[in-house]
C-alpha positions in Angstrom: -82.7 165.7 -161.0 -84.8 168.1 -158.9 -86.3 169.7 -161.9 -87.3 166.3 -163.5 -89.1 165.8 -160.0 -91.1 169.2 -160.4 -91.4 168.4 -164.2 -93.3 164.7 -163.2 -95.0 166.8 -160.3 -96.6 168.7 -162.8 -97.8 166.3 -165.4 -99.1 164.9 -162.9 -100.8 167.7 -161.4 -102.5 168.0 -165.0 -103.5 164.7 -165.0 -105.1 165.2 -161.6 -107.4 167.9 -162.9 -108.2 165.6 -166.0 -109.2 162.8 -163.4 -111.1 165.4 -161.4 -112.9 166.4 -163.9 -114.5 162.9 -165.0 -114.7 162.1 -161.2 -116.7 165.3 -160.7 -119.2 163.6 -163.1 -122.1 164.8 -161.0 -121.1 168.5 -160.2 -122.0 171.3 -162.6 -119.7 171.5 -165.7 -118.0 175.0 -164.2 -117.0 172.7 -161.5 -115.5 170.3 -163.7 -113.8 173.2 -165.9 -112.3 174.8 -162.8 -111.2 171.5 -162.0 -109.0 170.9 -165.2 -107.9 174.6 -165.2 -107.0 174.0 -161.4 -104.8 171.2 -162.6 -103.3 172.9 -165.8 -102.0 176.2 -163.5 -101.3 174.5 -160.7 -98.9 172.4 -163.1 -97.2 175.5 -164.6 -96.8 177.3 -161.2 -94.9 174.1 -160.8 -93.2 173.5 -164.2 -92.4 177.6 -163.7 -89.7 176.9 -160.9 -88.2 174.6 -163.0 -84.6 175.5 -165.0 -86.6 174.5 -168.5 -89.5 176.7 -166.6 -87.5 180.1 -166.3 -85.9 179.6 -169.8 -89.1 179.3 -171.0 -90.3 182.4 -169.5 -87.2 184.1 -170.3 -87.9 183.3 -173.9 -91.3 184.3 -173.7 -90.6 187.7 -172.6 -87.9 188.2 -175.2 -90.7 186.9 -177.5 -93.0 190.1 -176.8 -90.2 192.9 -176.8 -88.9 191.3 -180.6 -93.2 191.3 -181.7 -93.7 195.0 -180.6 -90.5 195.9 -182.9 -92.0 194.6 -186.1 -93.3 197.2 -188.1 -96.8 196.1 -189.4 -97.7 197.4 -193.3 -100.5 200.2 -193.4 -104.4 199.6 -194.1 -103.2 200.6 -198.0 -100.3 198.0 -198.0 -102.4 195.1 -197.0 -105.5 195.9 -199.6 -102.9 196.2 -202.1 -101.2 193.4 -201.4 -104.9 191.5 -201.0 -105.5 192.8 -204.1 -102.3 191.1 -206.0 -103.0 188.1 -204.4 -107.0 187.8 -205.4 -106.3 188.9 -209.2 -103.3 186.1 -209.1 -105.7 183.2 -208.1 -108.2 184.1 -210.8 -105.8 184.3 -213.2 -104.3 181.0 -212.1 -106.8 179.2 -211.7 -108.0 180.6 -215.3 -105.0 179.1 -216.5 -105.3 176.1 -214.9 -108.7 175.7 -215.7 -107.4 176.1 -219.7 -105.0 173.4 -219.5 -107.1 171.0 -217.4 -109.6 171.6 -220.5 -106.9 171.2 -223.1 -105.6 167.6 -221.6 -109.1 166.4 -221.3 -109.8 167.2 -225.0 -106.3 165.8 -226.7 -106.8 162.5 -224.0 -110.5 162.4 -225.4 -108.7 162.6 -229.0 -106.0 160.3 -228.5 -108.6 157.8 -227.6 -110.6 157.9 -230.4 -113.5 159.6 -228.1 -112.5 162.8 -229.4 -115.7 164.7 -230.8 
């Protein structure tokens, strides 16, 4: 129940910053930007002591160590692979090209339109 209270807290904290920042109308537009970005970090300061808030953080650490394990392919790899991919499209889109053409004609044909 206490974390649905700090959850509420801080949507509302976000909509605070949204409201300050059409209130602000007549301030500089920095003023108005730190007034959202007030609003949006005071709200995950909030949300952050929150159950769904550590989990959330928790994740997002777990998150970073399992990205710095992936093993990225090398400059050669990707070219290659670019490579395969680029002479696939041409050739598909050659192919498709050829069929799109050979439907049009028989269509044209079966029509009587045929030339």
């Amino acid at each position: 129940m206490v974390d649905n209270i700090k959850l509420l807290a801080a949507a509302l904290l976000v909509v605070a910053g949204i409201a300050g920042f059409y209130l602000l109308s007549e301030m500089p537009t920095v003023v108005r930007v730190l007034a959202v970005l007030g609003g949006v970090l005071a709200a995950a300061l909030m949300a952050g002591f929150t159950t769904p808030g550590r989990q959330f953080y928790a994740f997002s650490r777990e998150s970073v160590t399992e990205a710095r394990k992936v093993v990225w392919p090398t400059r050669r790899e990707t070219m290659q692979m670019t490579g395969v991919v680029a002479v696939f499209v041409i050739v598909m889109a050659l192919f498709l090209w050829a069929v799109d053409g050979t439907l049009l004609w028989l269509v044209k044909l079966i029509m009587g339109r045929g030339e």
